[in-house]
Each structure stands twice: as C-alpha cells, then as structure tokens.
C-alpha positions as CSV (number, residue, x, y, z in Angstrom):
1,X,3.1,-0.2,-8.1
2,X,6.0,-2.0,-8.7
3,X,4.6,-5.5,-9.6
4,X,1.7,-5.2,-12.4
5,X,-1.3,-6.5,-12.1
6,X,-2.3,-9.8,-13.6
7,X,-5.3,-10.5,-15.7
8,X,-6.7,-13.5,-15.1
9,X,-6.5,-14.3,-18.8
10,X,-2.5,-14.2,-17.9
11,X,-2.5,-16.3,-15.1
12,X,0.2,-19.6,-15.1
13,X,-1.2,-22.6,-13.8
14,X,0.5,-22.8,-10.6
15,X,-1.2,-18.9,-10.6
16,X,-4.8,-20.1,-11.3
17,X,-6.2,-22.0,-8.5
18,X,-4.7,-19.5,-6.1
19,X,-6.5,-16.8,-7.5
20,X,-9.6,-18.8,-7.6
21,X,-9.5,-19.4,-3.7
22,X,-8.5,-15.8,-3.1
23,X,-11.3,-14.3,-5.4
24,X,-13.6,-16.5,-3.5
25,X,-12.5,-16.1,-0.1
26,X,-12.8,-12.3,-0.9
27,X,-16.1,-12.4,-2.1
28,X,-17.3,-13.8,1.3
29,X,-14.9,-11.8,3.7
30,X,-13.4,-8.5,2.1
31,X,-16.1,-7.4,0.5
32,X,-16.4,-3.5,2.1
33,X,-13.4,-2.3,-0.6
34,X,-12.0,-2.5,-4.0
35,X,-10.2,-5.4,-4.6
36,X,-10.7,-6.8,-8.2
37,X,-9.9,-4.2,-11.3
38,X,-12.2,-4.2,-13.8
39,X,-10.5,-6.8,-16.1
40,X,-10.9,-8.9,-13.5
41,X,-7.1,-8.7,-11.8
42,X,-6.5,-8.6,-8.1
43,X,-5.5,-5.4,-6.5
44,X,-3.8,-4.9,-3.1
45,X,-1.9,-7.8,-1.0
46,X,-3.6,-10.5,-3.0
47,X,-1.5,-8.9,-6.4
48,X,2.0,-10.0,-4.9
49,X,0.9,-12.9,-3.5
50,X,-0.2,-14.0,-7.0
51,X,3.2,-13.2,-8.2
52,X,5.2,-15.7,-5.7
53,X,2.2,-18.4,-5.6
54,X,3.8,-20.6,-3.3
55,X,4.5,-17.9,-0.7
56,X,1.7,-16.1,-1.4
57,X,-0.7,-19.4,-0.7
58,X,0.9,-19.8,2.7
59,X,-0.1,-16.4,3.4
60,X,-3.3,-16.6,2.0
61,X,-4.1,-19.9,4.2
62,X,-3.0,-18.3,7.7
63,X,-5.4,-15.5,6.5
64,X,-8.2,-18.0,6.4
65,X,-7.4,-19.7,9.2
66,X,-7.4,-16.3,11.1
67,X,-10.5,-15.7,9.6
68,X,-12.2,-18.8,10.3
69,X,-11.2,-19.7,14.0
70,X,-11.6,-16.0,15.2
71,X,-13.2,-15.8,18.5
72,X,-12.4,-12.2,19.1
73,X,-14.9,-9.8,18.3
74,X,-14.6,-8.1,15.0
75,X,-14.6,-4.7,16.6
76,X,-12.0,-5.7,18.5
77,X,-9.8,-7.5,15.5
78,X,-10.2,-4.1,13.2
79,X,-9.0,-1.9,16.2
80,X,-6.3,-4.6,15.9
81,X,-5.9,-4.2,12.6
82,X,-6.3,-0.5,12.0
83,X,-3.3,0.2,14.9
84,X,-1.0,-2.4,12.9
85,X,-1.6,-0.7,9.6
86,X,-1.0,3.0,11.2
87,X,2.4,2.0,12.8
88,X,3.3,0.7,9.5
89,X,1.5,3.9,7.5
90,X,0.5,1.0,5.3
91,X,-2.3,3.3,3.1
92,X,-3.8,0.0,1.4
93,X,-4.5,-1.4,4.7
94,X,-5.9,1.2,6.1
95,X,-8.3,2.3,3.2
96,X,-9.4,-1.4,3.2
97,X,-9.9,-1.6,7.1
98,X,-11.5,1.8,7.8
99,X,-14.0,0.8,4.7
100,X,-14.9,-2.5,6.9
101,X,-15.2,-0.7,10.5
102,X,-17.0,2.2,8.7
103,X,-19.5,-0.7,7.5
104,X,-19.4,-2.3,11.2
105,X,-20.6,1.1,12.8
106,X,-17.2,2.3,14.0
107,X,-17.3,6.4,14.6
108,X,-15.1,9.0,12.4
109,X,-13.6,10.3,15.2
110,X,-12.3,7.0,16.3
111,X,-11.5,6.0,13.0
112,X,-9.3,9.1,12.5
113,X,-7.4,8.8,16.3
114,X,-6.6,5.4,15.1
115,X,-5.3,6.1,11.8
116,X,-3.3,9.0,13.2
117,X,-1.5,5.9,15.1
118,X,-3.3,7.2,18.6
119,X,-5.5,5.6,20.8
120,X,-8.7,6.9,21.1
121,X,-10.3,7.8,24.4
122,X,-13.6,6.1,23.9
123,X,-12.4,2.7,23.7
124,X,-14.4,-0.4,25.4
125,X,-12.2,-2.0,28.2
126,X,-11.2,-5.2,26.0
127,X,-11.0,-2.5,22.9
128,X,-8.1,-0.7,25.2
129,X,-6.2,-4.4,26.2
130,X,-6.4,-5.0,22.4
131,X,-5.2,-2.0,21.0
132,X,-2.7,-1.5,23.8
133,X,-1.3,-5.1,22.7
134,X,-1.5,-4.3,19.0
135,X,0.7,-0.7,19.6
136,X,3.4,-2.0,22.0
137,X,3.9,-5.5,19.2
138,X,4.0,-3.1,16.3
139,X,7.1,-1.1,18.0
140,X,8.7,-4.5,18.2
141,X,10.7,-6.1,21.3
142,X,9.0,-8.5,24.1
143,X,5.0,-8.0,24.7
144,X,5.7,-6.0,28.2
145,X,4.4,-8.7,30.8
146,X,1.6,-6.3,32.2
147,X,0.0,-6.0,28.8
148,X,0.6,-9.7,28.0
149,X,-0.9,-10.6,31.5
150,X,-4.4,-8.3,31.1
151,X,-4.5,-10.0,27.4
152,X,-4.8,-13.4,29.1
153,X,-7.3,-12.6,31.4
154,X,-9.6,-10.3,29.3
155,X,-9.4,-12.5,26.3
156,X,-8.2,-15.5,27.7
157,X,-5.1,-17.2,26.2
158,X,-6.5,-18.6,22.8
159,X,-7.9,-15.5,22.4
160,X,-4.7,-13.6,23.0
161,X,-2.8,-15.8,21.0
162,X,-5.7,-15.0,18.2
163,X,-4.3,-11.4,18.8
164,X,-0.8,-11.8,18.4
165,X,-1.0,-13.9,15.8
166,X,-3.0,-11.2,14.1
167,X,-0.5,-8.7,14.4
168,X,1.9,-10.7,13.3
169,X,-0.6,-11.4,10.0
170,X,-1.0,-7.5,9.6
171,X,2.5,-6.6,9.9
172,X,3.3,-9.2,7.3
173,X,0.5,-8.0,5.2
174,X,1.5,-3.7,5.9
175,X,5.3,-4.4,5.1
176,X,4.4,-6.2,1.6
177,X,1.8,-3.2,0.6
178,X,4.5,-0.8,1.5
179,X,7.8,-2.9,-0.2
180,X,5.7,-2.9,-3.5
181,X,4.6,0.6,-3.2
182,X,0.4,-1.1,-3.8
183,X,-1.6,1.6,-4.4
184,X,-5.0,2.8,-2.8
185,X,-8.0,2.7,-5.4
186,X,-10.6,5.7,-5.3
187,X,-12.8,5.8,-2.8
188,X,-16.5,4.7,-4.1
C-alpha cells in the first residue's frame, strides 16, 4: 500500500465531509465487502481518494450518479464491472465485485471465467452485448460499430451510454487500485 490509511481521528477538514458522504454512501451501496478498518479508516479506492479530496470527490460524485441513475440491470453492470477489473487484473476490484455478484446469485463457474478475463458461455443475450462492450473498451481504441450498434438496440442509447460510462468509471477506479498497489483484505 503505498498511501496509508487515514484514521478518521486524522482527517483535515477539507478530508472530513468527504469521508462522511463516502462512509455513508458505502453503508447503503457497497456493503457485500470490507471496506472500513477497524479504527474506523477507509480501505480500497475510497483511501486515495481521501488523500486528493478534491479529485477524489469528483470521483466519488460520478460514482453516485452511476449509482443512482442506473437503469441497467445489476447483473448486467457487475458483468460489466468484473470484465473491467480482469483486463486491468485490479485484485481490489475484483474481490469487492465477485463478493457483490456472489451475494446477487451469480454462479462460481461464471464468476471464475470472468475473472480469468474470459467470457463465459452461459451468458444471457443482453449479458453477452454487455460484456462484449465492456472487453473490446478495456483493450482501448474505437467501440467497433457492430458492438456499439447491438448496444443501442438491446439497451437502448441511455442505457448504452450507462455502460460506457461505467467502464470508463471502472477503469478509472482499476488503474488507481493498481497505481497504489491497494491491498485485498481477508476474505470473511
């Protein structure tokens, strides 16, 4: 971990009301994995963001707002999710989002083809479009106009921009894990 951990007894005030939303908005949304130590300090993305509040609030917000205006099926968003992490072998990410799809039902066996950054075989029909538009974004270059196209017309387009905007998120989210090397708590 190369930024510590702050207690929130060491919190500046430009630090304290941006932990406060965070540890609220977790308690309500990302609440299937360890993210609080036990003195009370955040652990994974949320640590860094703390670090560079100003930054780290945009960040936050556009994780809310992706949170809040999702129309997308949460099945659907953690295939997303769990592709995004892979490409990026972000290990934080994907202990947090296989602990929330294990919670939401999702099998082992898919869990473990999508973690090996593969697509599994069992995949719904708007499962596939997703995952197939999560893979080709992660590898970077232009959305390939077939992909793009089914996208639109499975999810329609705010629902496709919903997408890309969440791999855009996730990506953000993988690279900072991996640039400050955040570590992956025990399993409970």
């Amino acid at each position: 971990m190369r930024l510590p951990l702050i207690p929130p007894s060491q919190l500046t005030d430009e630090q304290k009301p941006l932990y406060e939303a965070m540890r609220q908005g977790i308690a309500s949304n990302f609440n299937a994995f360890k993210v609080i130590d036990e003195q009370g300090a955040l652990m994974g993305p949320w640590n860094p963001w703390l670090h560079s509040p100003r930054i780290g609030k945009a960040i936050w917000d556009l994780t809310l707002a992706l949170t809040a205006e999702a129309t997308v099926p949460d099945r659907v968003r953690q295939i997303v999710i769990l592709a995004v992490g892979a490409r990026f072998d972000a290990a934080y990410e994907i202990y947090a989002h296989v602990a929330v799809a294990e919670k939401e039902g999702m099998s082992a066996e898919r869990l473990a083809t999508l973690t090996a950054d593969l697509k599994p075989a069992d995949l719904a029909a708007d499962e596939s479009v997703a995952f197939d538009l999560a893979y080709a974004l992660a590898r970077g270059g232009v959305l390939p106009e077939p992909v793009y196209a089914l996208a639109v017309k499975t999810f329609g387009q705010a629902g496709t921009n919903e997408l890309i905007f969440l791999v855009g998120l996730y990506a953000m989210v993988s690279v900072t894990l991996n640039g400050f090397n955040v570590p992956v708590p025990e399993r409970e």
